[in-house]
C-alpha positions, 0 to 999 in steps of 0.5 A: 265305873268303866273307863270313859274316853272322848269321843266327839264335839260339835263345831259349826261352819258356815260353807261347807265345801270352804270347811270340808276343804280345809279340816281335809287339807291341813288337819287331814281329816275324813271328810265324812257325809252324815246326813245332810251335813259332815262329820270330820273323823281326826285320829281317834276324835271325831268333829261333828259339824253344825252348819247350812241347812242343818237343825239339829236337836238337841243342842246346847243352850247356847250353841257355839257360832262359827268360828266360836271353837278353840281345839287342839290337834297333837302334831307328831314330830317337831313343831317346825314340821307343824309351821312348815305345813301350814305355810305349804296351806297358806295358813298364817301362824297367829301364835308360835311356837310357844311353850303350852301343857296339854294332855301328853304335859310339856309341850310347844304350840301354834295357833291359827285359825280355821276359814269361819274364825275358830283358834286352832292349836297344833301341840308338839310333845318331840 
């Protein structure tokens, strides 16, 4: 088998300007037209987006609502940096920094949450 890695998954926003804005601004992501709707490229990840005006197909059995995700970005440098960008959006931490595993093993999160609802998680392995 050839090796797999991931390559995309699917949130759904409600605004997309509101969505476009802050996916920009505080993940720094590419905001990136796709039709009638966005795509938000993210270091090697890539979120496509459900959203106003969209029908796409296929889509899961139970498509996620807005504000129904749970991702996590790995934030290079120490968690402090993190917390301190946040602030600087006016991003209420929600939780942390506490001790999480993820895919680099040890490491110290926080949580907040994106404009629709969705948990969010910046993960620090410094």
């Amino acid at each position: 088998m050839d090796a797999i890695s991931f390559d995309h998954c699917v949130i759904h926003v409600s605004d997309w300007e509101r969505s476009n804005a802050f996916y920009r601004d505080v993940l720094g992501a590419a905001v990136v037209l796709n039709g009638a709707g966005f795509v938000y490229r993210i270091g090697a990840a890539q979120l496509n987006c459900h959203g106003p005006g969209l029908q796409p197909e296929p889509k899961a059995r139970l498509p996620v609502p807005p504000g129904g995700s749970d991702l996590c970005f790995r934030w290079d440098g120490p968690i402090a940096d993190a917390v301190a960008h946040l602030a600087a959006c006016n991003v209420p931490v929600e939780l942390g920094p506490v001790q999480r595993f993820g895919r680099g093993g040890a490491g110290t999160s926080v949580y907040f949450r994106d404009p629709d609802g969705s948990l969010l998680e910046f993960i620090s392995y410094a």
